[in-house]
N, CA, C and O atoms as a GROMACS GRO file, in nm:
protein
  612
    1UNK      N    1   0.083  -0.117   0.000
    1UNK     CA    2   0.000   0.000   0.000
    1UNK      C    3   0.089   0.125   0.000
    1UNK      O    4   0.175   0.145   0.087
    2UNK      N    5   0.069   0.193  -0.084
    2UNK     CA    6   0.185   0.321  -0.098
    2UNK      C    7   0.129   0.435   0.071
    2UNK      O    8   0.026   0.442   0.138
    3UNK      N    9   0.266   0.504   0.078
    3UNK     CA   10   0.237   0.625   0.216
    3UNK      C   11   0.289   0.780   0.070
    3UNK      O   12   0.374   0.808  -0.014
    4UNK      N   13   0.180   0.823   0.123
    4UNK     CA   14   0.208   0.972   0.053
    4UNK      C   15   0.299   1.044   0.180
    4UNK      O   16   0.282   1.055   0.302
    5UNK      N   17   0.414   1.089   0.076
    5UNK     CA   18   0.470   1.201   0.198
    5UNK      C   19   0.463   1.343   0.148
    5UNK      O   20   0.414   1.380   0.041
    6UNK      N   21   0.531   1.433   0.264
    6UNK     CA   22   0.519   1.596   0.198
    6UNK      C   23   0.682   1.608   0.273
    6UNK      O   24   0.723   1.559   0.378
    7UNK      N   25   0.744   1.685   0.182
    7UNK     CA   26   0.890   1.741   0.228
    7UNK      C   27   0.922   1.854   0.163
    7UNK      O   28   0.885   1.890   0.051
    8UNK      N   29   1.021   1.928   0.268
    8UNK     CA   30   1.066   2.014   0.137
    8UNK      C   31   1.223   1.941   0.108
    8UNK      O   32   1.296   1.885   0.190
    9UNK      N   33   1.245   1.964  -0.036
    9UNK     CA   34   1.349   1.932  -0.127
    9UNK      C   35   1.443   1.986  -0.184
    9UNK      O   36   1.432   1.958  -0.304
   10UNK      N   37   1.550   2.062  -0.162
   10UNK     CA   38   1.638   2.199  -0.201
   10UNK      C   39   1.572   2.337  -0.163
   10UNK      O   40   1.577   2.449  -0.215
   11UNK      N   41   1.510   2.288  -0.058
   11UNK     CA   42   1.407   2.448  -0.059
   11UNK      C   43   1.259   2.442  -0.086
   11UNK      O   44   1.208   2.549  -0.055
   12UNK      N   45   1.153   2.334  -0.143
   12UNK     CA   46   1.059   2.402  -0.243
   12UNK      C   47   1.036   2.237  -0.144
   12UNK      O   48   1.106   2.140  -0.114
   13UNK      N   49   0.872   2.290  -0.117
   13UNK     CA   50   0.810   2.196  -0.065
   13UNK      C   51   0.715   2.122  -0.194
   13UNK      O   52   0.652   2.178  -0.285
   14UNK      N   53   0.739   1.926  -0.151
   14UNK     CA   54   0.681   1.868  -0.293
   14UNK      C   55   0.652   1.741  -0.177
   14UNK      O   56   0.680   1.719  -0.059
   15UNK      N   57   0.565   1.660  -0.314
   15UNK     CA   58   0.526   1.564  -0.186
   15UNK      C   59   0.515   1.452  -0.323
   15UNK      O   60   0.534   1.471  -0.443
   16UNK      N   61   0.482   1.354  -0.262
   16UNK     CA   62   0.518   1.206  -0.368
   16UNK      C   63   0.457   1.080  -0.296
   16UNK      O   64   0.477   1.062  -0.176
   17UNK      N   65   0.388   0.999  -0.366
   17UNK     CA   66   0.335   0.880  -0.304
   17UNK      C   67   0.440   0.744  -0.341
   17UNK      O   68   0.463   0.697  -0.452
   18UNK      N   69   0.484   0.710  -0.232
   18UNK     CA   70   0.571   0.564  -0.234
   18UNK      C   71   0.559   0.439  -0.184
   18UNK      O   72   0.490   0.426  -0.082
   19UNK      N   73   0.598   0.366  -0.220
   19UNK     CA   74   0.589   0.194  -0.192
   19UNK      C   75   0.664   0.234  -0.051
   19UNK      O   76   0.730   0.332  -0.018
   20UNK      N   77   0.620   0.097   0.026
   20UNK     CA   78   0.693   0.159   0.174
   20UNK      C   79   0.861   0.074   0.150
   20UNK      O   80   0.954   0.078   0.230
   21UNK      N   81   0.858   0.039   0.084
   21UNK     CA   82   1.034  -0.040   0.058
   21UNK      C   83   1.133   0.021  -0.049
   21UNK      O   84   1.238  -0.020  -0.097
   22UNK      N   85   1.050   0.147  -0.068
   22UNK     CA   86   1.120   0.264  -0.159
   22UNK      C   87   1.218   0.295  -0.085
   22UNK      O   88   1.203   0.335   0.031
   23UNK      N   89   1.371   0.276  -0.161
   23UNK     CA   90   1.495   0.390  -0.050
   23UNK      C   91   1.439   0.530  -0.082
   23UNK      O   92   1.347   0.552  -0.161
   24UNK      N   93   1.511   0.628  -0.006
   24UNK     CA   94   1.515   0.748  -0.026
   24UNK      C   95   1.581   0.770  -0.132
   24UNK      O   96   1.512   0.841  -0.204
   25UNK      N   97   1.725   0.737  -0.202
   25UNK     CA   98   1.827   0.770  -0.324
   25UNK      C   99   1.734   0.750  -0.430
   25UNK      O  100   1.720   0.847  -0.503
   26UNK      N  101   1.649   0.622  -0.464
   26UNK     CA  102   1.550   0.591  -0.581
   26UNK      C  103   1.436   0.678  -0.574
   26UNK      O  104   1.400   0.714  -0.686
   27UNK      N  105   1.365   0.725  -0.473
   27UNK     CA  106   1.265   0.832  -0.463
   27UNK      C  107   1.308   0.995  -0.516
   27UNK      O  108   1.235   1.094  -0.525
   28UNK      N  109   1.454   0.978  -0.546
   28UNK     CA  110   1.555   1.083  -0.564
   28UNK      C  111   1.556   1.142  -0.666
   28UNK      O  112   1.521   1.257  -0.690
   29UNK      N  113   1.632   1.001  -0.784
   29UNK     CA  114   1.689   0.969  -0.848
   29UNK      C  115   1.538   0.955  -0.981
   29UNK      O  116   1.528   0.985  -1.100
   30UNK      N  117   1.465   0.908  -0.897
   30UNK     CA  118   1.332   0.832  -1.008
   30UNK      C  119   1.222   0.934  -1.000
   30UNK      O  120   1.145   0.934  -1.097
   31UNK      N  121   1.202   1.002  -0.925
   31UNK     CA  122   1.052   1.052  -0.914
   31UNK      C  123   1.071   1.246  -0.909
   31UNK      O  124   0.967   1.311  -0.919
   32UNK      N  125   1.220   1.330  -0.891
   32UNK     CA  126   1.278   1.434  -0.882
   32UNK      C  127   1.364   1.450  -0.994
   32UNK      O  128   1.404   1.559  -1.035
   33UNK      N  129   1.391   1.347  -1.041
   33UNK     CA  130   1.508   1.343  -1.151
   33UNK      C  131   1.647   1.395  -1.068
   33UNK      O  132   1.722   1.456  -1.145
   34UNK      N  133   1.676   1.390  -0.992
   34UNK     CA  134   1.815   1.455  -0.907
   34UNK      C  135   1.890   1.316  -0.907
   34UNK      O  136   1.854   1.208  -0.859
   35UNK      N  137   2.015   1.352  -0.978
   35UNK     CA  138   2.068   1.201  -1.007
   35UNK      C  139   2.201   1.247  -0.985
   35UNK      O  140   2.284   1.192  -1.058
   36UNK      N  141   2.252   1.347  -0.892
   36UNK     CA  142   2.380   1.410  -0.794
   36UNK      C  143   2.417   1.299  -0.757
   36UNK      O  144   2.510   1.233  -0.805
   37UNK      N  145   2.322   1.260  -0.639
   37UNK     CA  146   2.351   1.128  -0.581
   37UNK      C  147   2.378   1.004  -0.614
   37UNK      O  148   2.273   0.940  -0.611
   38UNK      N  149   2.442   0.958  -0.636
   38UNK     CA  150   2.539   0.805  -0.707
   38UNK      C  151   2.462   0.688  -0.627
   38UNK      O  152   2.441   0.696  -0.506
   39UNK      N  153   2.422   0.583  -0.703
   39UNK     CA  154   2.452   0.414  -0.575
   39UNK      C  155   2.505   0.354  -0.642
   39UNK      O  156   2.498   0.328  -0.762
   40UNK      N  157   2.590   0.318  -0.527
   40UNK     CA  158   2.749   0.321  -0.567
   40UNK      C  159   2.768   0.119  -0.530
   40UNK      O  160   2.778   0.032  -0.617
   41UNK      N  161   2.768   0.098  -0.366
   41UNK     CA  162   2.755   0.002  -0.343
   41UNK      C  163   2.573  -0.065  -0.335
   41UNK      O  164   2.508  -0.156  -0.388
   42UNK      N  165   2.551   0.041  -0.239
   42UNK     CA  166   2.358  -0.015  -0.260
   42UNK      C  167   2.353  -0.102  -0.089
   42UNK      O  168   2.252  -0.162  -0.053
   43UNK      N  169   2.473  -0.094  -0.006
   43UNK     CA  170   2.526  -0.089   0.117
   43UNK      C  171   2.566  -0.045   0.193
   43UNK      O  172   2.583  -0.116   0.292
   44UNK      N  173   2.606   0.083   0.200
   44UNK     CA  174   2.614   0.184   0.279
   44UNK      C  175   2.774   0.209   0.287
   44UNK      O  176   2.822   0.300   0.356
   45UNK      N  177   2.842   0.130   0.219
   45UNK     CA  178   2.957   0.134   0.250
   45UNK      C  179   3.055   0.257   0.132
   45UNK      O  180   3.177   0.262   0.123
   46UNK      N  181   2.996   0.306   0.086
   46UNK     CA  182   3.090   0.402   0.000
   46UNK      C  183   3.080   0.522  -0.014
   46UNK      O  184   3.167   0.592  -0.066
   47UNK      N  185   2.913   0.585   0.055
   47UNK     CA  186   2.875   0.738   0.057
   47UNK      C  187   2.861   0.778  -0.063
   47UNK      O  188   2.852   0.898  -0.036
   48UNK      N  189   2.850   0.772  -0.206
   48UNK     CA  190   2.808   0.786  -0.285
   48UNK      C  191   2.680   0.867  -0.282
   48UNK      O  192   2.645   0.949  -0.367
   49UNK      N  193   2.629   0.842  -0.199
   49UNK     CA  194   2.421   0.848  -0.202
   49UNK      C  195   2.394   0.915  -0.138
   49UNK      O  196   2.280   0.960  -0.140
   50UNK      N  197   2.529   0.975  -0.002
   50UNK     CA  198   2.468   1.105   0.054
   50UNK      C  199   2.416   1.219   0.001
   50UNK      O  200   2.458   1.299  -0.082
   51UNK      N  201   2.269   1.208   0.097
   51UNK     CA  202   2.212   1.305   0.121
   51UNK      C  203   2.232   1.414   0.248
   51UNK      O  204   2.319   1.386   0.331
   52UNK      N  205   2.171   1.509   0.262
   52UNK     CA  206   2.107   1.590   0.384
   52UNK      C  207   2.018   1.569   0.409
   52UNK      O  208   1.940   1.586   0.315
   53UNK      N  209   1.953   1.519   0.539
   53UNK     CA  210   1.822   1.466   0.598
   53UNK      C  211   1.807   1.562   0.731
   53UNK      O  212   1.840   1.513   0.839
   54UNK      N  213   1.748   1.734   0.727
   54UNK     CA  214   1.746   1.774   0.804
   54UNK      C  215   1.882   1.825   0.860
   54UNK      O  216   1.914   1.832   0.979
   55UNK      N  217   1.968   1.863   0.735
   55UNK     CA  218   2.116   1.894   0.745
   55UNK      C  219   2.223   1.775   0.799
   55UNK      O  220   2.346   1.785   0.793
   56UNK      N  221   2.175   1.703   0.832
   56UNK     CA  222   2.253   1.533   0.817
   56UNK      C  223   2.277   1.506   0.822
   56UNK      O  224   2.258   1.451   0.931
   57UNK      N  225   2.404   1.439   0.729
   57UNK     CA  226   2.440   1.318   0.632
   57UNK      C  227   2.387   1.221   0.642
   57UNK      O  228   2.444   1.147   0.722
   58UNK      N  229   2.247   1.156   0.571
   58UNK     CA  230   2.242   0.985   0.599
   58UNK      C  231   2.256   0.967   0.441
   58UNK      O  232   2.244   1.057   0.358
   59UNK      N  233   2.283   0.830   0.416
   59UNK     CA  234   2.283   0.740   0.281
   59UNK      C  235   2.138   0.725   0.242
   59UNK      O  236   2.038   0.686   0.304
   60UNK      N  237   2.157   0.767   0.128
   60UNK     CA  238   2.033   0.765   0.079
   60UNK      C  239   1.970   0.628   0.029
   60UNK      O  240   1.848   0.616   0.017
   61UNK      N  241   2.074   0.508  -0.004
   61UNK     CA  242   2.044   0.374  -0.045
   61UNK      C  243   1.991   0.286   0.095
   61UNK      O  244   1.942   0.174   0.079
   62UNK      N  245   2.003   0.334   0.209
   62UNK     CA  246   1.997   0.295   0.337
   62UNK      C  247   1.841   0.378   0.418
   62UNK      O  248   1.790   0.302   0.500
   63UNK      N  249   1.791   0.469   0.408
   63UNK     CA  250   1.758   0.534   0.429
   63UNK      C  251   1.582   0.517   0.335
   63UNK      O  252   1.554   0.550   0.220
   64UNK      N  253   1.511   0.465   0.424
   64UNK     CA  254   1.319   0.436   0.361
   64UNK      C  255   1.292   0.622   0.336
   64UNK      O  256   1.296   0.724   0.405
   65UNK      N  257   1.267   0.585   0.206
   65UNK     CA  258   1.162   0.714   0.136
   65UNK      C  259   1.110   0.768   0.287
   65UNK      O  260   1.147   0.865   0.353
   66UNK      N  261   1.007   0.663   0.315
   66UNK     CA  262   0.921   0.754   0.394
   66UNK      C  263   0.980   0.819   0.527
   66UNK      O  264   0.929   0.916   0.583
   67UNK      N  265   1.082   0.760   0.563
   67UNK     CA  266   1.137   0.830   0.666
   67UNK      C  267   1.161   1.028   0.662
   67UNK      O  268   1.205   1.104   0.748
   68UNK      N  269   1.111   1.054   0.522
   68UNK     CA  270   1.153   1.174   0.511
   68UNK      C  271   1.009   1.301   0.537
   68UNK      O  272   1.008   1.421   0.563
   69UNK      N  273   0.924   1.220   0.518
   69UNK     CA  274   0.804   1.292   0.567
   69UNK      C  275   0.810   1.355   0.645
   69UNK      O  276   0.856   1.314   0.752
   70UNK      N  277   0.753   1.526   0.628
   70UNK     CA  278   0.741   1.594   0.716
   70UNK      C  279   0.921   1.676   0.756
   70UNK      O  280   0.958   1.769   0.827
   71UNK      N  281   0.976   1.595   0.683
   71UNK     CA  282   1.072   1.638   0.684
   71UNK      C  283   1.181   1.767   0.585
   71UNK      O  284   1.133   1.825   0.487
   72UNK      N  285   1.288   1.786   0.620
   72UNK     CA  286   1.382   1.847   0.498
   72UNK      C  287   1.495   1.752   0.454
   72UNK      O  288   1.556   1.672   0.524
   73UNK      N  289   1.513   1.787   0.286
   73UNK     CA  290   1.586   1.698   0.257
   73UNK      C  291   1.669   1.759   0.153
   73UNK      O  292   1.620   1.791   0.045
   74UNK      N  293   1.798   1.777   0.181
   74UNK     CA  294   1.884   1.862   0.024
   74UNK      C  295   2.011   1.768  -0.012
   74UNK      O  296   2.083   1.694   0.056
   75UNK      N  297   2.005   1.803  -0.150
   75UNK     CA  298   2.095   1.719  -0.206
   75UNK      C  299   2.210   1.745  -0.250
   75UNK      O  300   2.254   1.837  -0.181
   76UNK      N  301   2.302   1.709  -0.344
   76UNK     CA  302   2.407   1.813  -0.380
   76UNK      C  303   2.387   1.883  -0.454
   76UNK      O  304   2.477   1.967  -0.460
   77UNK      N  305   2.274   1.906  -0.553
   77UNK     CA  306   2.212   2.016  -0.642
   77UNK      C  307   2.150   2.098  -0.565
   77UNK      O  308   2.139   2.206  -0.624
   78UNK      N  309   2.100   2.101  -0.450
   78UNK     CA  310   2.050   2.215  -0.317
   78UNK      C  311   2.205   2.290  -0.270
   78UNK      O  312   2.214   2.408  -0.236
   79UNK      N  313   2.295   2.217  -0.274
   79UNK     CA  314   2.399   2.273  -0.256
   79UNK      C  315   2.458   2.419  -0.300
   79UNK      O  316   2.512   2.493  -0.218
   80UNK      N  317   2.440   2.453  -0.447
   80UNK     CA  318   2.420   2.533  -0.536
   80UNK      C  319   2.299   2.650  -0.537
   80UNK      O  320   2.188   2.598  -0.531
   81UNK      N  321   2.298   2.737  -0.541
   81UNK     CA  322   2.200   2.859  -0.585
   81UNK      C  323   2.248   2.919  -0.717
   81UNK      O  324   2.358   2.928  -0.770
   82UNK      N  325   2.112   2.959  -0.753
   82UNK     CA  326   2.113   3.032  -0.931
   82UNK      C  327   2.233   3.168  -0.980
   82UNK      O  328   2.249   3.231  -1.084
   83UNK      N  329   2.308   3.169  -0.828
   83UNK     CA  330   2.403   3.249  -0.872
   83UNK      C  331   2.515   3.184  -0.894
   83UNK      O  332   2.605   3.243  -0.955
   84UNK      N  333   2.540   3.014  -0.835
   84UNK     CA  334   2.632   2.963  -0.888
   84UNK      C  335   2.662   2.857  -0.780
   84UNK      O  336   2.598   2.848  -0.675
   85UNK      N  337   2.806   2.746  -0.830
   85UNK     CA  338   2.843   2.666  -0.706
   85UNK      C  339   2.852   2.749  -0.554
   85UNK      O  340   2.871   2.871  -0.545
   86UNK      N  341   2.840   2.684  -0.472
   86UNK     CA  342   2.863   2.700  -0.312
   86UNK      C  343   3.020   2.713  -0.274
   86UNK      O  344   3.100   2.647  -0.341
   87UNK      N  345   3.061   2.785  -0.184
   87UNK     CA  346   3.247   2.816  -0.122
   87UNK      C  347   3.246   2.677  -0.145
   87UNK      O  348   3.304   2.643  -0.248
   88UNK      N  349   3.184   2.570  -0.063
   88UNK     CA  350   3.221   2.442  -0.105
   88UNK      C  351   3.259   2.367  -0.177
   88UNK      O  352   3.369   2.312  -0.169
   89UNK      N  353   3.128   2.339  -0.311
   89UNK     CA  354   3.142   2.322  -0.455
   89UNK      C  355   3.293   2.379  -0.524
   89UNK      O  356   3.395   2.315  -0.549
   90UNK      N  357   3.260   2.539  -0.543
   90UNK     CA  358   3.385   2.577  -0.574
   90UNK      C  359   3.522   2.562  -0.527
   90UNK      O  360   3.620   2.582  -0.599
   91UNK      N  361   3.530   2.516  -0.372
   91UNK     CA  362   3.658   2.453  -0.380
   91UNK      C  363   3.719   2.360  -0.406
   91UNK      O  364   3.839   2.354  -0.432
   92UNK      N  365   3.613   2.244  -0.400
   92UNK     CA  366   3.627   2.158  -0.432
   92UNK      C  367   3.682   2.132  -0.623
   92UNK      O  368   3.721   2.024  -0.667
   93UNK      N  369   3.669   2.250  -0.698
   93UNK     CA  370   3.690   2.271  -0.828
   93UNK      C  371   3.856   2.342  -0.814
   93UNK      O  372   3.960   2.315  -0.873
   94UNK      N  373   3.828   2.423  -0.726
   94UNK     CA  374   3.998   2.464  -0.735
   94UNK      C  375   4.082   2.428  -0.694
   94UNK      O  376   4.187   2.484  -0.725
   95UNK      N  377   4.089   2.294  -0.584
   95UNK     CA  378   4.175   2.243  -0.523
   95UNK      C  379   4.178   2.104  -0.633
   95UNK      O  380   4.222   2.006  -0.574
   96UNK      N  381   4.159   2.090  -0.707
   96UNK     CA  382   4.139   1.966  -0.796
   96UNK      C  383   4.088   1.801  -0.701
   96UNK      O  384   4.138   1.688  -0.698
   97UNK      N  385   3.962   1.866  -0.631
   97UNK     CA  386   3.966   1.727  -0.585
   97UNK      C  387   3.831   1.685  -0.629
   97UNK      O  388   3.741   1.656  -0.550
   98UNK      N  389   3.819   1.683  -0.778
   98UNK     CA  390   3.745   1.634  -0.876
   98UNK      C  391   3.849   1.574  -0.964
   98UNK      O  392   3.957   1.616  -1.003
   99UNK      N  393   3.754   1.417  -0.989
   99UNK     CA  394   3.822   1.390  -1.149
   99UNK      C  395   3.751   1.284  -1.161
   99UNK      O  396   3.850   1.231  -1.112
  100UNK      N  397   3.662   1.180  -1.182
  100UNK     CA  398   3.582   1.133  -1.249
  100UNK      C  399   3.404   1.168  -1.179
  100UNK      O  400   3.290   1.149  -1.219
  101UNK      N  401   3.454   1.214  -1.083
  101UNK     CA  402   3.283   1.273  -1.013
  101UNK      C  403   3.200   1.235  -0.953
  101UNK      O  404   3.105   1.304  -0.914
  102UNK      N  405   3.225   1.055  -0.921
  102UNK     CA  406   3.086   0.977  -0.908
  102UNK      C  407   3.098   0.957  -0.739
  102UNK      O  408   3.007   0.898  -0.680
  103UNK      N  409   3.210   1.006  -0.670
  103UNK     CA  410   3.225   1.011  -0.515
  103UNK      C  411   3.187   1.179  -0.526
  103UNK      O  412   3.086   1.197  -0.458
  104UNK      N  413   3.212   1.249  -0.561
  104UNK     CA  414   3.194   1.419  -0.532
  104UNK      C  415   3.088   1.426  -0.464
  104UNK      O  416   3.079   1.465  -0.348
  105UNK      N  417   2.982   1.379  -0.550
  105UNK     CA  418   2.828   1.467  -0.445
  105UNK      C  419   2.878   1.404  -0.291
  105UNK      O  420   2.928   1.477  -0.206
  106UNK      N  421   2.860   1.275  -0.274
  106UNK     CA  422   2.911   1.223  -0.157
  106UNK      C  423   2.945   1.284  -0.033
  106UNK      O  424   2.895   1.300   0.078
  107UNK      N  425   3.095   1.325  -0.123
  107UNK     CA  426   3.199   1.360  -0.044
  107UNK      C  427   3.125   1.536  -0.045
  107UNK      O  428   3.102   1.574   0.070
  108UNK      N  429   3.104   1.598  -0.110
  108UNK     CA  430   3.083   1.744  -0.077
  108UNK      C  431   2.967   1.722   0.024
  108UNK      O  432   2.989   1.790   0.124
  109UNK      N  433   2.851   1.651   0.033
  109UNK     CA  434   2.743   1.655   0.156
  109UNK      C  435   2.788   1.650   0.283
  109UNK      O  436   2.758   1.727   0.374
  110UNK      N  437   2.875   1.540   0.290
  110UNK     CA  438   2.984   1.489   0.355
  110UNK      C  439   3.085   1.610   0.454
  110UNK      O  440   3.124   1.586   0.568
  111UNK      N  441   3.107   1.707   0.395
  111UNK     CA  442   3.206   1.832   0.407
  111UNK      C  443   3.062   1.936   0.432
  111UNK      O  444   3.080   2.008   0.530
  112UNK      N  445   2.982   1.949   0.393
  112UNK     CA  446   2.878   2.028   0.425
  112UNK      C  447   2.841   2.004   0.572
  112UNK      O  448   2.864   2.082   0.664
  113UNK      N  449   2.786   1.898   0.580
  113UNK     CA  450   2.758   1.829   0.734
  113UNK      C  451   2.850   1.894   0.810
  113UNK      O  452   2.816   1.978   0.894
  114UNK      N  453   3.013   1.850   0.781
  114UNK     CA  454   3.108   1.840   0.865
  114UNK      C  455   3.121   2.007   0.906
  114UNK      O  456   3.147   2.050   1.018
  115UNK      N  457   3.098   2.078   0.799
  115UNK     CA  458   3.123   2.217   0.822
  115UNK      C  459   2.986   2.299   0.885
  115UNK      O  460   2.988   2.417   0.918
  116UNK      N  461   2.870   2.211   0.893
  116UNK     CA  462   2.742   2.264   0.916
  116UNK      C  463   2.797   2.289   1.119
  116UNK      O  464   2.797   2.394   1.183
  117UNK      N  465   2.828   2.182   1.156
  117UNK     CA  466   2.888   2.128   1.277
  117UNK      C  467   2.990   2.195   1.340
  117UNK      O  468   2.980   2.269   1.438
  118UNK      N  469   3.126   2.154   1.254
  118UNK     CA  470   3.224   2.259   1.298
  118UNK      C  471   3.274   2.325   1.151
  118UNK      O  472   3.317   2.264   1.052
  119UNK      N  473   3.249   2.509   1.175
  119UNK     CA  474   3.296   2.577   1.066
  119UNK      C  475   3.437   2.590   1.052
  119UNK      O  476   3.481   2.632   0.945
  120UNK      N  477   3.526   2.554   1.160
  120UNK     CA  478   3.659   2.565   1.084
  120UNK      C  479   3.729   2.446   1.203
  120UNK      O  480   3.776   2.449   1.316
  121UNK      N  481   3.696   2.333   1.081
  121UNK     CA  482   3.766   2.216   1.103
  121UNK      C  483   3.900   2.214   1.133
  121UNK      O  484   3.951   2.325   1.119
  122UNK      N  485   3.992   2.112   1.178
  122UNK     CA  486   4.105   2.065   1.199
  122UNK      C  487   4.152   1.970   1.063
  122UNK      O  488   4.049   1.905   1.045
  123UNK      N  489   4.209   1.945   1.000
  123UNK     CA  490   4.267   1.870   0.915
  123UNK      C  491   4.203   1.721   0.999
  123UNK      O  492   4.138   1.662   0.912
  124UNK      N  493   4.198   1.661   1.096
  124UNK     CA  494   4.202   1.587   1.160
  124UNK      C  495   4.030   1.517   1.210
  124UNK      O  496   3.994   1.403   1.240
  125UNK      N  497   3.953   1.655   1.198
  125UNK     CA  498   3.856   1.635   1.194
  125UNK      C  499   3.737   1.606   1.040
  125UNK      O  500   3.641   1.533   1.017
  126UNK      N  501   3.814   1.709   0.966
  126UNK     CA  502   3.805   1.672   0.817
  126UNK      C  503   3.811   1.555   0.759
  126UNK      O  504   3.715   1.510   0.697
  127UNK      N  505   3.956   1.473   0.776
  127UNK     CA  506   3.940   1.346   0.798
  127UNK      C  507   3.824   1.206   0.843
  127UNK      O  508   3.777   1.111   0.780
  128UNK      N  509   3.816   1.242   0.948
  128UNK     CA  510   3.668   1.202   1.020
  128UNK      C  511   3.556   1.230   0.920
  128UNK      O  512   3.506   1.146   0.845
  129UNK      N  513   3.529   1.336   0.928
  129UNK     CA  514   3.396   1.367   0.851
  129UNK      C  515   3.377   1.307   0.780
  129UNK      O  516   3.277   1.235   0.784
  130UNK      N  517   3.487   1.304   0.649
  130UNK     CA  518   3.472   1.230   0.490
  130UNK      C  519   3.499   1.049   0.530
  130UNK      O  520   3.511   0.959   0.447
  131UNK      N  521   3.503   1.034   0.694
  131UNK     CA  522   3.540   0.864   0.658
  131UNK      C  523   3.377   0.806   0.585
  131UNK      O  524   3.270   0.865   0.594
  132UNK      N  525   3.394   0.726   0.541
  132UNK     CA  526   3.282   0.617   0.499
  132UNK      C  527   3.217   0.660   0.358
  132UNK      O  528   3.109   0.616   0.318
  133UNK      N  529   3.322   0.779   0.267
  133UNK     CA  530   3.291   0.828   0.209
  133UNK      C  531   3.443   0.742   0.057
  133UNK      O  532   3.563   0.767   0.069
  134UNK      N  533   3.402   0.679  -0.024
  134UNK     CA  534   3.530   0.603  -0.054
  134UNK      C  535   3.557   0.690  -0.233
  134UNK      O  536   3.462   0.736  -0.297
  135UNK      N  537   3.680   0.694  -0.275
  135UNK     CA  538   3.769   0.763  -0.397
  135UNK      C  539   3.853   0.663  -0.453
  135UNK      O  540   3.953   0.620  -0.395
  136UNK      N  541   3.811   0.622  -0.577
  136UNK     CA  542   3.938   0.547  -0.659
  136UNK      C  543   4.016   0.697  -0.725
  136UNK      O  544   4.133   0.694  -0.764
  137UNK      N  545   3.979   0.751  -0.728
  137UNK     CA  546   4.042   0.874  -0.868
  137UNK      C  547   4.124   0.948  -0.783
  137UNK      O  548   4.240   0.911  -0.802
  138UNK      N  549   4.120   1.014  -0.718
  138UNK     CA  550   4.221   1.189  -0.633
  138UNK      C  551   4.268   1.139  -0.517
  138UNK      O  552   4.317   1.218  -0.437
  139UNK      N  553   4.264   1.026  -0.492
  139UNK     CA  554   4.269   1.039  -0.319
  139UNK      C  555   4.222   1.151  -0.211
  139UNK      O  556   4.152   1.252  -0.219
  140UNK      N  557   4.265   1.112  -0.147
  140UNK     CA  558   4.187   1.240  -0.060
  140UNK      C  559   4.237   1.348  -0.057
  140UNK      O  560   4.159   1.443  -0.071
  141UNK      N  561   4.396   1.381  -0.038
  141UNK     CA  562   4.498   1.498   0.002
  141UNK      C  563   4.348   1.607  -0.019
  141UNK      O  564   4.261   1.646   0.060
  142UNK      N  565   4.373   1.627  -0.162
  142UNK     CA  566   4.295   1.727  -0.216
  142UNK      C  567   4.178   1.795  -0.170
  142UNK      O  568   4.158   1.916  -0.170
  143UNK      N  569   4.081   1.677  -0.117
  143UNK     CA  570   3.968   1.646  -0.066
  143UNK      C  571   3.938   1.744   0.063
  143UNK      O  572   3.849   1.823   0.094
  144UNK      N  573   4.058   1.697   0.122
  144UNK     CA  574   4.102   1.753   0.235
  144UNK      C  575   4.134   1.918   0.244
  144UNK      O  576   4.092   2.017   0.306
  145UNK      N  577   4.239   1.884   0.140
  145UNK     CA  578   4.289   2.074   0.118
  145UNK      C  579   4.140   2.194   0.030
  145UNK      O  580   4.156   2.315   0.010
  146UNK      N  581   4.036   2.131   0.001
  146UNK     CA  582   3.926   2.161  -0.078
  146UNK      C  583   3.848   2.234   0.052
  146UNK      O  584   3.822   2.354   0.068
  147UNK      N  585   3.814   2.106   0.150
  147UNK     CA  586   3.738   2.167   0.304
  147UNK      C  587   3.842   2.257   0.368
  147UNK      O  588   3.772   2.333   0.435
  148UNK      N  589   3.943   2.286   0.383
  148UNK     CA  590   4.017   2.362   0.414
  148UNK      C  591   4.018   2.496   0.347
  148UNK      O  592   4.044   2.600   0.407
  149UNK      N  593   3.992   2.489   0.242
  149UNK     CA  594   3.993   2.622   0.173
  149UNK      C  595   3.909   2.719   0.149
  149UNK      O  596   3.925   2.832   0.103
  150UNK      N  597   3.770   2.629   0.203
  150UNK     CA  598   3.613   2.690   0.199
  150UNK      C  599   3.659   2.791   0.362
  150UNK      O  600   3.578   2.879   0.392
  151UNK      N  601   3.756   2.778   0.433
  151UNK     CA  602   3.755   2.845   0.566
  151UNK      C  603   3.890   2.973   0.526
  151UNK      O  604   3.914   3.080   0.580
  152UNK      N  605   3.926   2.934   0.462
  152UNK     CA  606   4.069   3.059   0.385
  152UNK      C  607   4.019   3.187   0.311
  152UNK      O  608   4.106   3.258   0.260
  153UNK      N  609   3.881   3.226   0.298
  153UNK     CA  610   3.830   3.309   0.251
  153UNK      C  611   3.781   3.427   0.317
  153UNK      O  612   3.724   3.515   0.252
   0.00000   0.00000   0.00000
């Protein structure tokens, strides 16, 4: 039997009727068209699929649709406003810790959280933040020096 929910979604309140064994990433991905979010493993183990759930971080492949009812929910395209990428986003472009993309949303929700929490991290805590969040392409250095640089401004 489907549960109708109501949320807001980057800002803009929308609502959607789902199967109750709907993840949240496929309610995302399928019914918003917001396809930021990667599933990556489809186990929780790679962060790919982070979302913001009420500023956050949960996995979105882990995480029942309906749990979001009534709730807020932003993604890495909420990340962004019509004037352009976020200090975040954009550092993440100038520190080169982009290069094939499919960990980025991830890892930038990931650094959002971490910075929602504490605004001027420790290298050490940065670390922390992005664990459970996994990179074949840049390694992290970058990753690292990217959240660092959103606080150098």
């Amino acid at each position: 039997m489907p549960v109708k929910l109501s949320f807001t979604l980057n800002g803009r309140p929308v609502s959607a009727e789902v199967e109750p064994t709907m993840a949240l990433l496929e309610l995302l991905r399928e019914r918003f068209d917001l396809t930021g979010a990667k599933l990556g493993c489809g186990e929780g183990e790679c962060g790919a699929c982070a979302v913001l759930l009420d500023e956050e971080a949960v996995l979105g492949c882990l995480t029942p649709a309906f749990a979001v009812d009534g709730r807020t929910v932003r993604t890495v395209e909420g990340l962004s406003s019509s004037e352009g990428l976020s200090a975040l986003q954009q550092a993440f472009v100038s520190e080169g810790a982009i290069q094939c993309g499919f960990c980025t949303p991830g890892m930038e929700i990931a650094a959002a959280s971490l910075l929602r929490q504490e605004p001027r991290p420790t290298p050490e805590q940065i670390r922390r933040g992005l664990e459970g969040n996994l990179c074949r392409c840049t390694g992290y250095v970058a990753m690292i020096e990217a959240v660092e640089a959103v606080n150098d401004d």
